[in-house]
Each structure stands twice: as C-alpha cells, then as structure tokens.
C-alpha positions in Angstrom: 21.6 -16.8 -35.7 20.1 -18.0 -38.8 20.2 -15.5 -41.6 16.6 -14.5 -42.8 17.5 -14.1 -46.4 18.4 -17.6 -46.7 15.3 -19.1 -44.3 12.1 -19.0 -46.6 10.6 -20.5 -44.4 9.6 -19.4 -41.1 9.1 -22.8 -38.9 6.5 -22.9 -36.2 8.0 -22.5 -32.7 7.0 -26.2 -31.5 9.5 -27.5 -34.4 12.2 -25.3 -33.5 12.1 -26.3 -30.0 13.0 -29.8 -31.7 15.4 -29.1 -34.3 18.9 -27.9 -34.9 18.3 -24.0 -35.9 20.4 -25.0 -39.1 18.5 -27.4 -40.5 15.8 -27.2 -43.3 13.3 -29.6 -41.6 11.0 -28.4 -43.6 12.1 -30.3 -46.5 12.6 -34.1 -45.1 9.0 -33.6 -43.8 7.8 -32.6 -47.4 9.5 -35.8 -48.8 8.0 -38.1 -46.1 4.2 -36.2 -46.9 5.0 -37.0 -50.7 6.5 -40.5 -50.1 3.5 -41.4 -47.4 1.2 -39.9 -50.1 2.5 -41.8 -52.6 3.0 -45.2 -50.6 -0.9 -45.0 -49.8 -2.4 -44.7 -53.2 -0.1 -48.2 -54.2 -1.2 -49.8 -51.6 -4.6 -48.9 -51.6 -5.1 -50.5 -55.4 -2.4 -53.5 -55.5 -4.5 -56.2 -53.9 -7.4 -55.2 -56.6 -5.0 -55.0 -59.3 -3.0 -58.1 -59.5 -6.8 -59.8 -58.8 -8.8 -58.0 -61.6 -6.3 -56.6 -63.7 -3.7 -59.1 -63.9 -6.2 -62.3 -62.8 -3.1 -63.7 -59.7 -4.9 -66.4 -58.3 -4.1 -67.1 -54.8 -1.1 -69.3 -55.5 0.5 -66.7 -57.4 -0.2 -64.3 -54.9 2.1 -66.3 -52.9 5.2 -66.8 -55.0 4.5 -62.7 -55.8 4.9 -61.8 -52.5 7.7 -64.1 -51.6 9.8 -62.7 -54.1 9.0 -59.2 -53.1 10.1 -60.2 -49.9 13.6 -61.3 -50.9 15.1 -57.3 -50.3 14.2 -57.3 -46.6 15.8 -61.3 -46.5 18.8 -59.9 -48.4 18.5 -56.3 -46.6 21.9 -56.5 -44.2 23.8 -57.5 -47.5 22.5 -54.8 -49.5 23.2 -52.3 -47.0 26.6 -53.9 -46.7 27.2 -52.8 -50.1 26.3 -49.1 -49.0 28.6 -48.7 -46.1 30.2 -46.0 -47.5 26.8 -44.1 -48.1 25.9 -41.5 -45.4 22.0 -42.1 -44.5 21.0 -39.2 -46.5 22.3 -41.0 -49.8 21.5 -44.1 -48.5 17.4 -42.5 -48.2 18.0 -40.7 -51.7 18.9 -43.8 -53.5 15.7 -46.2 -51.6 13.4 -42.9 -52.8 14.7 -43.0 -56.8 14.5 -47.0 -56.3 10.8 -47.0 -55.4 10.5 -44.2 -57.8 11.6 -46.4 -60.7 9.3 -49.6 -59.3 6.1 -47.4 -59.8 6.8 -46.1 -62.7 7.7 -49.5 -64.1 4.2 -50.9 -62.6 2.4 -47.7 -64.1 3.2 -48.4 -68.1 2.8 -52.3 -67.7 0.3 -53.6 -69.1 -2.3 -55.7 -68.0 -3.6 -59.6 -69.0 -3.1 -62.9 -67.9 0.3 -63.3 -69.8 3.3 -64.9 -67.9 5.1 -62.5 -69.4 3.3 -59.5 -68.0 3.1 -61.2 -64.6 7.2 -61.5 -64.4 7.2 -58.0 -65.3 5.2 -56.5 -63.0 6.9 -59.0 -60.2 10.6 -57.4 -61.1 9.0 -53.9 -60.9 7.4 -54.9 -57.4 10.5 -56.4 -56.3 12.7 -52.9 -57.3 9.7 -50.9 -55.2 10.4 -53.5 -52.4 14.0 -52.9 -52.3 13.7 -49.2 -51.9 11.1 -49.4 -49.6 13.1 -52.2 -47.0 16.8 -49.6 -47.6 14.5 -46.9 -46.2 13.3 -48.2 -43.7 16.5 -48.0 -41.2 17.7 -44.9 -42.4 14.8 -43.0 -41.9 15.1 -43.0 -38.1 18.4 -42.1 -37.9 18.0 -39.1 -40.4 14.8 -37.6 -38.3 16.9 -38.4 -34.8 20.2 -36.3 -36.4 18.2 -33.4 -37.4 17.1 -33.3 -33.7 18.7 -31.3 -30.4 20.3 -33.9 -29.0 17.6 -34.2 -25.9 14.4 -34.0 -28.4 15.5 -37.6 -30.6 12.1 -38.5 -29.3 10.0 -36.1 -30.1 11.7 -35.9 -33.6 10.5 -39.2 -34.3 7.1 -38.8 -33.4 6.8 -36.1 -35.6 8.5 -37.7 -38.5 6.1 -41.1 -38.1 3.0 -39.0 -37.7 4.0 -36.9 -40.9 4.5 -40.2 -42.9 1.4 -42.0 -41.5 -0.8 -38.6 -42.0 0.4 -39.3 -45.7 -0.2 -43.2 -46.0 -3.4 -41.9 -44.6 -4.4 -39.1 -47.2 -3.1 -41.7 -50.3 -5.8 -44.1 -49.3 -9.0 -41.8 -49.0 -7.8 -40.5 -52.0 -8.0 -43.5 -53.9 -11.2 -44.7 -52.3 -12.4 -41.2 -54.0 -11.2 -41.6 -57.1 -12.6 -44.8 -57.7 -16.0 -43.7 -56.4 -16.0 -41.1 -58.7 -15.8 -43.1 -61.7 -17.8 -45.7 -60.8 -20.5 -42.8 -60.7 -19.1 -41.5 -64.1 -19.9 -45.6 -65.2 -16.6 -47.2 -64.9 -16.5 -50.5 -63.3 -13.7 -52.2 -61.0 -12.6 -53.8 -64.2 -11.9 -50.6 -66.0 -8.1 -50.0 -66.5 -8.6 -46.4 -65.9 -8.6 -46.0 -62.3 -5.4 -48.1 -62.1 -3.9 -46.0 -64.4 -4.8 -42.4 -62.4 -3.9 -44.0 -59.3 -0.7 -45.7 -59.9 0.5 -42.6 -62.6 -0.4 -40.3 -59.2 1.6 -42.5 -56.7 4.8 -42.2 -59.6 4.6 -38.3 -59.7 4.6 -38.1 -56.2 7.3 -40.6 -55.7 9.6 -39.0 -57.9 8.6 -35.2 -56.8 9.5 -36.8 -53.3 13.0 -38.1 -54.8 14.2 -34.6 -56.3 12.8 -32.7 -53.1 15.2 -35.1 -51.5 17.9 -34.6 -53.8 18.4 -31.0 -52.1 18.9 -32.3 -48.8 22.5 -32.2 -47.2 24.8 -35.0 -46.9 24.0 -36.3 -43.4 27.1 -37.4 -41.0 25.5 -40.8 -39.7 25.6 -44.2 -40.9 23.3 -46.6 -40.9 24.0 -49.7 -38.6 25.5 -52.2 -41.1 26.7 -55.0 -38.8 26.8 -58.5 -40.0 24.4 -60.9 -38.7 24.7 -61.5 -35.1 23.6 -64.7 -33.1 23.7 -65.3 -29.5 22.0 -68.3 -27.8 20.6 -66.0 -24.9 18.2 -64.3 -27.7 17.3 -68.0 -28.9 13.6 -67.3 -27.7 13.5 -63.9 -29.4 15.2 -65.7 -32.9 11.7 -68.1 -32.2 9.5 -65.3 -31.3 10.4 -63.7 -34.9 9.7 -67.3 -36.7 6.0 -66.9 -35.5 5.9 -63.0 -36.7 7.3 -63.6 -39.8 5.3 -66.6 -40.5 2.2 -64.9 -39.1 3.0 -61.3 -40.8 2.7 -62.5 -44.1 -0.2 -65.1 -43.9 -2.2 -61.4 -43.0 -0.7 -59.3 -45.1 -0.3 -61.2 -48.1 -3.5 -63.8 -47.8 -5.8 -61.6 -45.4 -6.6 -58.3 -47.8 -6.6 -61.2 -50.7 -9.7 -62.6 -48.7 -11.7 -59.9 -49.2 -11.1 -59.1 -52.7 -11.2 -62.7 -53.9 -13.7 -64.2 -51.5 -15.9 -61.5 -50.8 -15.4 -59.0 -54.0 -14.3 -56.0 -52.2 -13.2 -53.2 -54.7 -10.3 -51.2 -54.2 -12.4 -47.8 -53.2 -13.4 -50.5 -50.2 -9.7 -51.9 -49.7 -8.5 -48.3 -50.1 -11.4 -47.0 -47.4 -10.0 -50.1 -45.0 -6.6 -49.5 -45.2 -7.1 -45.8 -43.9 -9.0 -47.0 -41.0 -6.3 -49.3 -39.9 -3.6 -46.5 -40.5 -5.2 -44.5 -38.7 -6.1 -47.1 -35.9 -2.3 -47.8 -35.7 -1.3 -43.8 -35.5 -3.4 -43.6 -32.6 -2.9 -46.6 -30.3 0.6 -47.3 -31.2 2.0 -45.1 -28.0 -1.0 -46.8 -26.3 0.1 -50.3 -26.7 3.9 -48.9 -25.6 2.6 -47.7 -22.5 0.7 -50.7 -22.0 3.9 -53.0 -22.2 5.9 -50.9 -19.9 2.6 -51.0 -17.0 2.1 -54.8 -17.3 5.4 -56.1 -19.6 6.3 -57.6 -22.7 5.4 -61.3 -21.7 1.7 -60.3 -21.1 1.0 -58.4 -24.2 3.4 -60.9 -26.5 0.8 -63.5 -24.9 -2.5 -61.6 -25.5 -1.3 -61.1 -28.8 -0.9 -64.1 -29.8 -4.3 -65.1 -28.0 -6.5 -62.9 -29.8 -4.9 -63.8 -32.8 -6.1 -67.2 -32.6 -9.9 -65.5 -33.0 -8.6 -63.4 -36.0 -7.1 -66.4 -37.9 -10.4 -68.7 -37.3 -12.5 -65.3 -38.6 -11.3 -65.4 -41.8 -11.0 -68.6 -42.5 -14.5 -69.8 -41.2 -16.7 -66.6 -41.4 -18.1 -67.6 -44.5 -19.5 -70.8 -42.9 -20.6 -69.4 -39.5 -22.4 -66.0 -40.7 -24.5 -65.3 -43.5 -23.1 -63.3 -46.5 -23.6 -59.7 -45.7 -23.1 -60.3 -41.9 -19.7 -62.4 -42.8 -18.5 -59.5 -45.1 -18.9 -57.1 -42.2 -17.2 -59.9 -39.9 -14.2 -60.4 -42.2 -14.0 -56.3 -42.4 -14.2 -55.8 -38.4 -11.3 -58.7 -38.1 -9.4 -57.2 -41.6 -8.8 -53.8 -39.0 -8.2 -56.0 -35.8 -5.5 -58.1 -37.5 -4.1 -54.5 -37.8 -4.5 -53.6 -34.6 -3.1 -56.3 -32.7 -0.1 -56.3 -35.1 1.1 -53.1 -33.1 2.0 -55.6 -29.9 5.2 -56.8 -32.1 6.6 -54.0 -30.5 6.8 -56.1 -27.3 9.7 -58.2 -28.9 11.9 -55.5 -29.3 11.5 -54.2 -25.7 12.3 -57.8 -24.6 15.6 -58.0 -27.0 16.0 -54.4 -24.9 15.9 -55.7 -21.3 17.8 -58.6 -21.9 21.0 -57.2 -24.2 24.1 -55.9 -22.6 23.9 -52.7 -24.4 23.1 -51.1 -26.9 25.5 -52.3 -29.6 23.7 -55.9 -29.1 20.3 -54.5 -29.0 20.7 -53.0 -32.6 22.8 -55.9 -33.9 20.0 -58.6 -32.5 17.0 -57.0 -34.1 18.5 -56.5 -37.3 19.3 -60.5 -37.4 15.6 -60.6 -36.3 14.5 -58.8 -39.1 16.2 -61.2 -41.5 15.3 -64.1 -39.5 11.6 -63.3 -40.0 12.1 -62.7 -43.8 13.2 -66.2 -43.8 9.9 -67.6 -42.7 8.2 -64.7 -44.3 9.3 -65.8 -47.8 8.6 -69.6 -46.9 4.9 -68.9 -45.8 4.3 -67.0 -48.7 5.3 -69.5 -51.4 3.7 -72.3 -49.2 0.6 -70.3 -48.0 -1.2 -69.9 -51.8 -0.4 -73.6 -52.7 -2.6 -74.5 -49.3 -5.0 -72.2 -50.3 -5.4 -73.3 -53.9 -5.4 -76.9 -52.8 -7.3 -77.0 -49.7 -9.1 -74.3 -49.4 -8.9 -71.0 -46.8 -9.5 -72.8 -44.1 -6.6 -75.0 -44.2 -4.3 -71.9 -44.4 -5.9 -69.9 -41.5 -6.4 -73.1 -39.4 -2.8 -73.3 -40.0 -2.1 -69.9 -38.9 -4.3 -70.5 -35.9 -2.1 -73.6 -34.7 1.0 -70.9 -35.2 -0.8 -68.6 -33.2 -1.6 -71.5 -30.0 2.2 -72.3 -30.3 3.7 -69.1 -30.6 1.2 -67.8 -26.8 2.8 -71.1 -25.3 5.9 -70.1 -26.6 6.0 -66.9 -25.1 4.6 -67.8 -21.7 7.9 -69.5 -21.2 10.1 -66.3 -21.1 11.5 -65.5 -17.4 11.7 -62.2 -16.1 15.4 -63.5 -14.7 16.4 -63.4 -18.1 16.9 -59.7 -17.9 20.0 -57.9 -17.4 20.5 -55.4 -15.2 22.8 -52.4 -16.3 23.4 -49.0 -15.5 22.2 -45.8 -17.6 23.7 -45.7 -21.1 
C-alpha cells in the first residue's frame, strides 16, 4: 500500500486502474503536456518564420529540411551509441536536446544572411535529433509504467495527453498573433516570433527538469542493427513512396500556403490544430477500418485519394479563383493530414507477414531509415523543381508517385501472410 505522506497526489481511479500503484504517472503526463505544448507553438510559426523572417525561398526550404532530416536517417546509429542508456535517460537526454534547439532558434537573429541561415539550420537540426531519440522511447516508457494487461490503454492515454498539448500550442499561437495584429503589429513584426518561440523554450526546458525527477526505467529501447529480408521487399518499396511522399507534404505543402497564398502564421497555427485534432480523433477509426476490410485496401485508397490532394495544390491556383482556391488549398492542406493516418496500414502488413515479434520491430525500424533515405533526397530535389519549374512540376511529380505507389500496393497477396500461434 502506498504511503500517503509520500503520494501528493491523489490519481483519479480510471488511471490507477492502468498504472503500477508505485509509479508517479502523474509526472511523465506533465512532461508530455509541457513537451506537446511546447512542440505546438514551434510548429505552429516555423513555416512563417523561415518565409518572412529569414526570406528561405522554396529551394532552401528543401536543403533545410533535408538536413533536419539527417537524425531520423542516422537514428539507429545514434541510438546505438545509447545502448547503455535505460529509456528514461534515453527520453531525458532527447527532452534537454530539443530544449537546447529552441533556445538556440529563440536568440538568433533574423535576415537574409547565409550566416544566420546555417545557424538556425544547426539549431533545427539539434531540435530534430531530440525530437527523432524520443520518438521510440516514449512508447516503451508509457507501456512500463502500465499493469502488465493495460499496455494499451497506457498508450492511448499517453498519445492523447501529448496530442491534447500539440493541440493547445497551436491555438495558442494563432491567439497570440491575433492579438497583436489588433495591438498593430504585422506578420513581419519580430515580436510575435520572439513570444512564441521564447514560450515553446520555457516550456521545453520546464518539461526537461520535470523529467529529470523521473526514476531510472528498466527497459531498453530496441537498438538492433538494420535488418533486411527479401520477403519485406514490398514493404522496403512501400516506405520509398511514404518517405518520398511525407516530405513533398510536410515540407512543400504548408510552404504553399504561406508562399503562394500569404497565409500568416495565426492561420498556419489555426490549421495545424484542426488537423491535430482531425488525426486524435479518427486515428483508432482508420485502425479499425484496416482490420474490417485489410491493409491492401486502405494502403490502395490512400494512395488514390492522394493522387486528388497532390493535383490540388499544385493546380488550384489555375482551376479556382483566388479566394475559392485559398479555401481549396486549406480543405486539401487538412485532408493531406488526414489521409496520412492510413500509413498505419504498413505496419500491420510488416505485422501479418513477420515470424514474430523480434522481426516485426527490427523490419520497421530499417523502414523508418529507409524512408529517411528518400525523405532527405525529395527534400533537396523537391525545392530545386519548384524554383525551376514551378509547383506544378513538383506536385505532378508527387501525383505520378502516388499512381505508382496504388499500383504498387495492389500487388500484395494475402498468401504472403504467416500464420503463427499467440505470442
């Protein structure tokens, strides 16, 4: 029995129905509110701010992103390194990384200058690599602080507690920025940058020393070294087309609307939250739609729809007048979001068709570097089209992805799976 001197805080009865009575859960989901918090309000202004504060043109935008790409690329070697670390100091030292990657962003200043550019590129790329070390440790930290038949559940919670936090960092920069612009300041001004990003720091390092407190967990991390099989060959393609598709959208497709269409970062910010929310609601949706109809479906429709969303952005501005076309590009902006969820299909393929679970893990953490691969490519290649030929080269491009990647995955047999008792 827990001793109540020591327990200043009394958890709700739903959470310890989930939890180990021993462990202050409490606290983790206080770092992922600050962190999701925090995570929000930088990515609710960095579109608009490399745009109109540092003047990145599209090509820039390109090489920027494929650089801060390089962590999840070099993500199994960096963990490597860690192997050692229990999760909990693996999650501590990601939080002081991202930490010192905002803070670094926050006193930069802003100009055209090379100089400032490369700056604010290695500061991005520190945030990057905190961000990508997080992401596989967070799931096993959440799943250990768990009764053993509630792993589930625990997760849930843990995602909708982050999200809920992403969520809250984006209104709250679409409301500081509509407050000064009613106090006068334009989306020019440095000073909404400045409150925003000096916000997301605070909160980022309040979520590092809450952190700091937390007990050294037992797990580990999966570290394997990359694993290839020929039998996932079609997943290995699969990933190709996400990772080239993932970053045309979420590099080129917010850049869009700020650079074609002037949306300001109270707009962005506003959009963002939509699609947050969008995804916290019909992600278990789209899960229970791939186990009533299967993966190969959904990984088809996917890619189907996607066709639609590419040829949106790049050819709205032609079909639709300007007001209706902004609204167009907005509608498609929260769609692209949407249908992004069904990537989720891929791993329940990798699922049915491994030999357990060992294979699953291993496989989808060569996927995730596989994708980075082409993710990094795209994004250096993707702003030169764009500067040279024009949007709708690059999204016609991304179209012709999307056509090969449907036919792709209508090839996948349901005789590829493996049949295997309980684990």
């Amino acid at each position: 029995m827990t001793d109540k001197k020591t327990q200043k805080w009394k958890r709700p009865a739903f959470l310890d129905s989930i939890y180990l009575p021993d462990e202050k859960i409490g606290r983790f989901l206080s770092v992922l509110v600050l962190f999701g918090i925090a995570v929000g309000l930088k990515q609710g202004v960095q579109n608009n701010y490399l745009s109109d504060m540092l003047h990145v043109d599209p090509n820039e935008r390109g090489i920027i992103d494929a650089f801060r790409e390089l962590p999840g690329l070099l993500l199994i070697f960096i963990l490597a390194l860690m192997y050692r670390f229990a999760d909990s100091k693996v999650f501590k030292i990601g939080l002081a990384l991202m930490a010192g990657g905002l803070a670094g962003i926050f006193i930069t200043t802003t100009g055209e200058a090379l100089m400032i550019k490369v700056v604010v590129v290695i500061f991005m790329v520190i945030f990057s690599t905190g961000e990508h070390i997080i992401m596989p440790v967070r799931s096993t930290i959440a799943m250990e602080l768990a009764r053993r038949e509630k792993t589930g559940s625990s997760l849930g919670i843990t995602t909708s507690t982050n999200q809920l936090g992403t969520i809250a960092g984006l209104l709250l920069v679409t409301g500081i920025f509509f407050f000064l612009e009613k106090f006068g300041y334009s989306r020019f001004d440095l000073t909404g940058y400045r409150i925003v990003l000096g916000s997301a720091t605070a909160l980022m390092i309040s979520a590092a020393l809450v952190a700091s407190a937390l007990h050294e967990t037992k797990l580990k991390a999966p570290r394997q070294r990359i694993y290839f099989s020929k039998k996932f060959t079609k997943y290995y393609m699969m990933e190709v087309f996400y990772g080239s598709r993932k970053q045309i959208f979420l590099t080129f497709g917010p850049y869009v609307l700020v650079r074609e269409y002037g949306t300001d970062a109270s707009i962005m910010a506003m959009l963002l939250a939509i699609c947050a929310g969008f995804v916290m609601f019909l992600s278990p949706l789209i899960g229970k739609l791939i186990d009533k109809v299967g993966y190969k479906a959904v990984m088809v429709a996917d890619t189907l729809i996607l066709i639609l969303v590419c040829l949106l952005y790049g050819y709205a501005h032609i079909w639709f007048a300007p007001g209706i076309a902004f609204i167009v590009v907005c509608c498609n902006f929260i769609l692209d979001q949407i249908i992004s969820i069904a990537s989720m299909a891929n791993n329940v393929y990798v699922q049915r068709i491994s030999s357990n679970r060992e294979e699953v893990t291993a496989t989808l953490s060569t996927g995730i570097s596989v994708n980075h691969i082409f993710s990094v490519l795209v994004a250096f290649i993707g702003g030169w089209i764009w500067e040279t030929a024009g949007i709708e080269a690059l999204f016609t491009m991304s179209a012709v992805l999307g056509l090969i990647s449907s036919i792709y995955a209508a090839t996948i047999k349901k005789s590829e799976e493996v049949i295997r008792s309980a684990e």
